[in-house]
N, C-alpha and C positions, 0 to 999 in steps of 0.2 A: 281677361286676357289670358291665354293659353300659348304660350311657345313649348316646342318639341323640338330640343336638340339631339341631333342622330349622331354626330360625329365631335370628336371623339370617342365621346362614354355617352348613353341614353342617357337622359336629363328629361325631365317633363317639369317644366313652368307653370303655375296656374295662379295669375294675380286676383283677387277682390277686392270687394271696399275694403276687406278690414284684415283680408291675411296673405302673404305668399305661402306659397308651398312648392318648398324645392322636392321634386321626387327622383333620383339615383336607382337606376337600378344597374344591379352587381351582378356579376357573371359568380357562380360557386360551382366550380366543376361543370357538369351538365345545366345544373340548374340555375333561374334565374332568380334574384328576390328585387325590395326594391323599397329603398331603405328611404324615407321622407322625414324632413325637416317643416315645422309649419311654426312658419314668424308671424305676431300681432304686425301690421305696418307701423304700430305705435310704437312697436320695439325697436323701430332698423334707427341706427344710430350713425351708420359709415357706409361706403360702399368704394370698391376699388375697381374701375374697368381697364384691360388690356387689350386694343385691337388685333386681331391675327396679322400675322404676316405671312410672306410664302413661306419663310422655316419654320413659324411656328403656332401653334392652337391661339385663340382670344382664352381669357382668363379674366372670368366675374366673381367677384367675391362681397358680400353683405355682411356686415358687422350689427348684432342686435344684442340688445341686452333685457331680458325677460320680467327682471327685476333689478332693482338700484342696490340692492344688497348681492348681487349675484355677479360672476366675472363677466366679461363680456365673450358672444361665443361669436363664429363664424361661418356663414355658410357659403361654400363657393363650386363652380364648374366651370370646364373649357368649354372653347366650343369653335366652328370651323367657320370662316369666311362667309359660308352660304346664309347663316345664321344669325353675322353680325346686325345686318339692318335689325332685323327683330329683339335682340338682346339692349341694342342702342336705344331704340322705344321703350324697352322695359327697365332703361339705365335711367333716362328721361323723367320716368311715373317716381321711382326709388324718387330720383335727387328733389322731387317736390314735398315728395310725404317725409325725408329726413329733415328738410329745412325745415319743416312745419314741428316737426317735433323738436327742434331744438330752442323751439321758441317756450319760454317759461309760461307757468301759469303757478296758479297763486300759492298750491303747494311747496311747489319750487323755490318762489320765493320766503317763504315762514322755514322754510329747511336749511337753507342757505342761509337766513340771520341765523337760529340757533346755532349753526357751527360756527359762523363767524365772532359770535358770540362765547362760543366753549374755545374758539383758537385767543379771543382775548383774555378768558379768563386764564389761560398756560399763561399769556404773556405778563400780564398782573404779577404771577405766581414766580414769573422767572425762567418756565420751563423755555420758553419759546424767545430767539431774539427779537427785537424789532423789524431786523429784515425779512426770516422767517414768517414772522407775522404777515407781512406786507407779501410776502412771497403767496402763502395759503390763502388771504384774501382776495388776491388778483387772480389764480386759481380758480377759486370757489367762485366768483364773480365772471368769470372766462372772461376778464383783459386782456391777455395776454396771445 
């Protein structure tokens, strides 16, 4: 899938199996560049869509995080009413490939006991209250 937003700011879309790739390009004086972001879909983590109205541009933004030790970053552009149908298909594909990824697998799970495991030994130790405790494992468990 290929979307090509003209308005506001050039944006080039390009979804596959396994990656997006936001491409930006940037006006510098005369010249043009064109600056590209390329997320695993295993990475996208979030995503925030805003319809346009008549005062103002749609506004997409994708939340991915590359690695579990890493912050989370984000990649986002406007875009104009002409454009929304197409952006909405591409909101559509995102919200199926983040559900999927938020679903655990067995890593997840042996990672999540060892911490829950390291938040009970603070608790043993004193460091941590009980509610603390109870707060971090509902957390690390996403109850909440």
């Amino acid at each position: 899938m290929e979307i090509k937003v003209k308005k506001p700011n050039a944006v080039k879309l390009t979804l596959d199996d396994h990656d997006l790739l936001v491409a930006h390009s940037v006006k510098h004086g005369l010249k043009r560049t064109v600056e590209s972001v390329l997320i695993p879909r295993t990475a996208l983590i979030g995503m925030e869509m805003h319809q346009p109205t008549e005062d103002d541009d749609g506004h997409f933004q994708v939340t991915y995080q590359l690695d579990k030790k890493l912050a989370e970053q984000i990649a986002e552009f406007w875009f104009s009413a002409s454009d929304a149908p197409f952006v909405l298909e591409l909101k559509q594909i995102l919200e199926q490939q983040i559900d999927k990824n938020s679903e655990w697998g067995e890593d997840d799970f042996v990672a999540n006991g060892q911490l829950i495991m390291e938040y009970l030994e603070m608790r043993k130790k004193g460091l941590l209250t009980n509610e603390e405790f109870e707060a971090k494992k509902r957390e690390i468990l996403r109850l909440d």
